[in-house]
C-alpha positions in Angstrom: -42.8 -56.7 -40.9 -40.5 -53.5 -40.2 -38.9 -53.8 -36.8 -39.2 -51.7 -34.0 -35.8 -49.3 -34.2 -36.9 -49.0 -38.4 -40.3 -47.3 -37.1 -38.5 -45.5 -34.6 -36.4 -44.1 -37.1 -39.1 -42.3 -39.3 -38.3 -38.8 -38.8 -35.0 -39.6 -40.2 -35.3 -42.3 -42.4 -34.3 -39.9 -45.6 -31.4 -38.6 -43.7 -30.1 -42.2 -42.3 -30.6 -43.5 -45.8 -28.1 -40.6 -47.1 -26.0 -41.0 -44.3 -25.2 -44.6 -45.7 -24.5 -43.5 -48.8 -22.0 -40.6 -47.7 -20.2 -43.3 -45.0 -19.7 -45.7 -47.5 -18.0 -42.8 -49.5 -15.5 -42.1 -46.4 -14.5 -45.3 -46.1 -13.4 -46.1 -49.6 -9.7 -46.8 -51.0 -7.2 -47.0 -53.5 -5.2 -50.1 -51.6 -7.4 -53.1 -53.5 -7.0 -55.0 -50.0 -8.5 -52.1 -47.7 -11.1 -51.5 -50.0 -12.2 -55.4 -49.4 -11.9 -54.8 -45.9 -13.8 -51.7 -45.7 -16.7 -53.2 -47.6 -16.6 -55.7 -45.3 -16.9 -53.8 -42.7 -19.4 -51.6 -44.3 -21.9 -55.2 -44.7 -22.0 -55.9 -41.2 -23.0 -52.9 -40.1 -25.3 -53.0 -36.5 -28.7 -51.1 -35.1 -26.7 -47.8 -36.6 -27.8 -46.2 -33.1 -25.3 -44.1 -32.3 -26.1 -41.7 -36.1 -29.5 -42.6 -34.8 -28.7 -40.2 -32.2 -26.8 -37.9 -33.5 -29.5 -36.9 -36.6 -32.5 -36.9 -33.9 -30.9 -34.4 -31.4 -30.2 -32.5 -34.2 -33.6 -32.3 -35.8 -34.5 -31.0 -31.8 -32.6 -28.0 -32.9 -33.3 -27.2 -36.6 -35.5 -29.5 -39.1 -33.2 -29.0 -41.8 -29.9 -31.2 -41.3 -26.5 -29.6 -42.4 -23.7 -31.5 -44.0 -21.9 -30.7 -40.5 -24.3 -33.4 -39.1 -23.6 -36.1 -41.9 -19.6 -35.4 -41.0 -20.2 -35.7 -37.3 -21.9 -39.0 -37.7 -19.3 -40.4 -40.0 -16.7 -39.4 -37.4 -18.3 -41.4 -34.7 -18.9 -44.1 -36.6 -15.6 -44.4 -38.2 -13.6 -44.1 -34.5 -16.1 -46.4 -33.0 -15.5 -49.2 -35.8 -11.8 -48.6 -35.2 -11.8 -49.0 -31.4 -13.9 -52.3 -31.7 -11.4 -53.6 -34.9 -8.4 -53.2 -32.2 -10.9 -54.7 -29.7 -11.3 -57.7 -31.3 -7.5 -58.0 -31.7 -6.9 -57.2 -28.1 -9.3 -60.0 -26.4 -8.5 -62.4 -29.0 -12.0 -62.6 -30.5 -13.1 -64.4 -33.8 -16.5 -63.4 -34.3 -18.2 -59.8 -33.8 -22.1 -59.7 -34.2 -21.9 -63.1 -35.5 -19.6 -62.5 -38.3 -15.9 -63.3 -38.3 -14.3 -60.3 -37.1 -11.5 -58.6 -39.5 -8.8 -60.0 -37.3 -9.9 -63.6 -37.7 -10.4 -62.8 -41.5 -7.3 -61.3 -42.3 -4.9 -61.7 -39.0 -4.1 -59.2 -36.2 -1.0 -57.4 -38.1 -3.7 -56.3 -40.6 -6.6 -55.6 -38.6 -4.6 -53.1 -36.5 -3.3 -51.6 -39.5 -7.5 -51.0 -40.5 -8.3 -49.8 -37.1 -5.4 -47.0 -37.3 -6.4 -46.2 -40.9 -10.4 -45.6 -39.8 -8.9 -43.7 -37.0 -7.0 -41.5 -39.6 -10.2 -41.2 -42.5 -12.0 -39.6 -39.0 -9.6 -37.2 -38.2 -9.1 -36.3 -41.7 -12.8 -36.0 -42.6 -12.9 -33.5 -39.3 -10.0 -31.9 -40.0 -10.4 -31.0 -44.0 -13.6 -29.5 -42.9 -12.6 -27.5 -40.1 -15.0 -29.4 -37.4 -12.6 -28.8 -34.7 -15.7 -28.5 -32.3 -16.9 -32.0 -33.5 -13.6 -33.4 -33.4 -13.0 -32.4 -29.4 -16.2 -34.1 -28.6 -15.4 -37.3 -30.6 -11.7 -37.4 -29.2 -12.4 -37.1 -25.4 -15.1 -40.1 -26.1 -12.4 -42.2 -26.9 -10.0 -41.2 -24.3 -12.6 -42.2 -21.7 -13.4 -45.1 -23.6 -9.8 -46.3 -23.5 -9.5 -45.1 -19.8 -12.6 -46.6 -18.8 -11.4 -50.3 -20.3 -8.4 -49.6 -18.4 -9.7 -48.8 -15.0 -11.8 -52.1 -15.4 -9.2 -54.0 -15.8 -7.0 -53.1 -13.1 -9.7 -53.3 -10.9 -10.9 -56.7 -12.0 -7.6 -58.4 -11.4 -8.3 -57.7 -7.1 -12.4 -57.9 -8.1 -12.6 -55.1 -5.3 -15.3 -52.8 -7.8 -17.7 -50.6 -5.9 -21.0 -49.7 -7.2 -19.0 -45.9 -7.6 -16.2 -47.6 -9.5 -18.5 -49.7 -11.6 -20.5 -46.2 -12.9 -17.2 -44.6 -13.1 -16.0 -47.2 -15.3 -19.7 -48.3 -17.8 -19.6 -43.7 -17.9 -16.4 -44.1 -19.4 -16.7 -47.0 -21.7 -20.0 -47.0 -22.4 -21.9 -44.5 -21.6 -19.3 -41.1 -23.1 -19.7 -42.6 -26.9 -23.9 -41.8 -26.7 -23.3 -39.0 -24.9 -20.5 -37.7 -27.8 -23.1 -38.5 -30.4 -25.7 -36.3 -28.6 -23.7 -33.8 -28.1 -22.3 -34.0 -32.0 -26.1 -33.9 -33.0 -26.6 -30.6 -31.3 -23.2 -28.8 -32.0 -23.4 -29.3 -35.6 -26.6 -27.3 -35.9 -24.4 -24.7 -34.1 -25.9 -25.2 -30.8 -24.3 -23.0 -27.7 -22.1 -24.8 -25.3 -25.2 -24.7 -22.6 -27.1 -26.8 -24.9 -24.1 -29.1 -26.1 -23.7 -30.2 -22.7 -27.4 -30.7 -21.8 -27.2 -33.1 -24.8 -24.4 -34.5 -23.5 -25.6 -35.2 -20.0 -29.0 -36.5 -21.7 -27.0 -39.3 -23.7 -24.9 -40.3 -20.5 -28.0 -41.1 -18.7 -29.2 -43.6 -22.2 -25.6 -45.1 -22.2 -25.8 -45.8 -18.5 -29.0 -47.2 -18.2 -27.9 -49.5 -21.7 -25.3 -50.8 -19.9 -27.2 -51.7 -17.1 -29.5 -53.0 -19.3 -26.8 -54.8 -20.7 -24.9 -56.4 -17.4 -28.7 -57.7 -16.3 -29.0 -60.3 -19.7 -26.0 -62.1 -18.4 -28.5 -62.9 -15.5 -31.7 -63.9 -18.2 -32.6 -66.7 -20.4 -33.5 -64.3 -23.6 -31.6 -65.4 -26.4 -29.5 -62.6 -26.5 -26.7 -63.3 -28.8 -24.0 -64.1 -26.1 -24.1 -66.9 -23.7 -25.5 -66.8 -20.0 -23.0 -66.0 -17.2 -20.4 -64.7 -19.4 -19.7 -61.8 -17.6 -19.2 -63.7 -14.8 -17.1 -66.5 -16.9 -14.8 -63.4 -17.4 -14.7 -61.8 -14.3 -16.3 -58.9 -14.8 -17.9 -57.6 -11.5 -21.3 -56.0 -12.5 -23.8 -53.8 -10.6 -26.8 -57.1 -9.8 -23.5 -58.7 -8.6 -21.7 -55.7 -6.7 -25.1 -55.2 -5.3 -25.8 -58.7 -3.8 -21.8 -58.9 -2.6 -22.6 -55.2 -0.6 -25.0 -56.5 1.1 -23.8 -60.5 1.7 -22.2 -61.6 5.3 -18.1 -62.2 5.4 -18.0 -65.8 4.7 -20.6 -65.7 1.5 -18.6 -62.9 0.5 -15.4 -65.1 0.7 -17.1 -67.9 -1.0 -18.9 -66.0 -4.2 -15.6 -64.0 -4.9 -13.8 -67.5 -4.7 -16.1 -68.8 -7.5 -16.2 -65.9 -9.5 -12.4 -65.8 -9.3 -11.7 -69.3 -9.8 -15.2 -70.8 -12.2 -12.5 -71.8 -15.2 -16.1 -71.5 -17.2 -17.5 -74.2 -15.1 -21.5 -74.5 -15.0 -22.0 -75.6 -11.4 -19.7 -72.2 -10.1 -21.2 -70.0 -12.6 -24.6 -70.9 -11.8 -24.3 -70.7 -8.0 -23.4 -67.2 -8.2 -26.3 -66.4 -10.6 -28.4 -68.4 -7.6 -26.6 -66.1 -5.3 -27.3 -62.6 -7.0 -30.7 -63.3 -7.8 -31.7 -64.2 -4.1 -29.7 -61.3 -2.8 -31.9 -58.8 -5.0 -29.2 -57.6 -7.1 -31.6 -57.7 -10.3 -34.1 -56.0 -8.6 -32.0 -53.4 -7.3 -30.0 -52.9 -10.8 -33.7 -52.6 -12.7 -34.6 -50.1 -9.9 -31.0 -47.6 -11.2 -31.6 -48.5 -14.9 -35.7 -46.9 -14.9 -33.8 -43.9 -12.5 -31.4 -43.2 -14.9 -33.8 -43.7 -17.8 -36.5 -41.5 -15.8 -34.1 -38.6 -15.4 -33.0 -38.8 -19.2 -36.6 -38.5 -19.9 -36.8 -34.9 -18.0 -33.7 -33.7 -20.5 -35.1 -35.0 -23.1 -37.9 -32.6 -22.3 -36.0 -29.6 -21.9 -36.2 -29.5 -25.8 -39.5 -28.5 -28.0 -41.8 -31.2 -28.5 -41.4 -32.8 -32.1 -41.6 -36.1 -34.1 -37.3 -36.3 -33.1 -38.0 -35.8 -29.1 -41.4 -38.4 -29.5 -39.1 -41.0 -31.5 -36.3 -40.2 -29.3 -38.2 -41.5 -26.0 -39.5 -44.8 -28.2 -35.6 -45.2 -28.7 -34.9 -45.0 -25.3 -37.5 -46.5 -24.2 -36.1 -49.6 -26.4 -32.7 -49.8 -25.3 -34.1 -50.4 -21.5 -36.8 -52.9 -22.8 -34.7 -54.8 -25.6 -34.1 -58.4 -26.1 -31.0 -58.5 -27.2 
């Protein structure tokens, strides 16, 4: 039985399937050891969402798909996988969409070492083909990625994150990669800047409402591939919580911050501020942004002609706000 994101992805099965091929292709080496590690790479691939993305706003443009669009996607995807490679390294992690990650494979020395190579096969593959436009949007993703992790964490160390920092900070590290690989889609098809940042603003909206999306599963029982309460385990100050802590008395305040600050991972603390955000309507209220923000990407999305992209488009965002996992 196909799954839902594989009959979403009809209009461009042909070009995801040749996308595949040509990725595999940028990511190859003559260093016997890379080449293992690139293939390895290359197995556990994800959804593939974000060249989802990128081939559908293109096909909004122009049916017929360049090899500018192939390159663009291949960019992202290479400076992505490098940015979670360094990730890994940075929080110490062992296992990345239930596989061993490359650091806990082959060591931290050499998994940074990978991450700056894809980082370099990205610029190059831009670079040799003189998709300076491409490469712009790409880079400034990555700057406000790496800002965006940054602002979170010096925030989280006083745990004073308003619901303007919180956006401030899921834009940045979320929500600026979807929005590059909209944009991408539509300036390889040689798109005016107009339209490039009407893409652009249309892919923020997805990225936010994902993350929401995201921050409200550490409140569910789904089985959703990381553990309940781990945000909060970690200190990471979401909207449902943000919400519930705006609109608590002083002393409750004092107390949930106390907990969140001090739970070293234990169930009883962990659990009384899930108790506490749920009662306060924080999930409510977080649903209530995520359909807002989904509803208003739904209007940009239909700025562009009707087509099989725009319909499989909307199922696609329709699925990142309705997902399990």
């Amino acid at each position: 039985m196909s799954s839902p994101l594989n009959q979403i992805q009809a209009p461009i099965a042909v070009e995801m399937q040749e996308f595949e091929k040509k990725f595999r292709q940028s990511m190859q080496s003559n260093v016997l050891l890379l080449d293992k590690i690139m293939g390895y790479i290359v197995k556990r691939k994800g959804k593939q969402m974000r060249p989802m993305f990128v081939f559908f706003m293109a096909k909004l443009i122009q049916e017929q798909i360049p090899d500018a669009t192939y390159r663009g996607a291949a960019l992202i995807e290479l400076l992505h996988t490098a940015t979670l490679v360094h990730d890994d390294v940075v929080d110490d992690s062992n296992y990345r969409r239930g596989f061993f990650s490359v650091n806990a494979l082959w060591k931290n020395k050499i998994a940074v070492l990978v991450g700056d190579y894809l980082l370099s096969k990205g610029l190059l593959l831009s670079l040799n083909n003189d998709d300076f436009g491409l490469l712009k949007i790409v880079s400034n993703a990555v700057r406000e990625m790496s800002e965006g992790e940054l602002l979170q964490m010096e925030k989280a160390r006083r745990l004073d994150i308003t619901e303007e920092v919180y956006f401030d900070i899921i834009r940045q590290k979320t929500a600026s990669l979807i929005a590059s690989c909209c944009a991408v889609g539509v300036a390889s098809v040689g798109a005016d800047a107009q339209t490039v940042e009407r893409a652009r603003l249309f892919g923020e909206k997805v990225g936010l409402a994902f993350q929401i999306k995201d921050d409200l599963f550490d409140y569910g029982t789904a089985e959703i591939g990381k553990p309940v309460g781990i945000d909060i385990k970690e200190k990471k100050m979401t909207l449902p919580l943000i919400y519930a802590l705006q609109h608590a008395d002083w002393l409750t305040k004092r107390r949930v911050i106390y907990n969140v600050k001090n739970n070293n991972g234990k169930a009883d603390k962990i659990n009384a501020v899930i108790d506490f955000v749920k009662k306060s309507g924080g999930l409510e209220y977080s649903i209530q942004c995520m359909n807002s923000l989904h509803a208003d990407a739904l209007q940009l999305l239909h700025t562009f002609p009707a087509s099989p992209s725009r319909d499989s488009l909307e199922q696609l965002i329709r699925y990142t706000i309705e997902r399990e996992k």
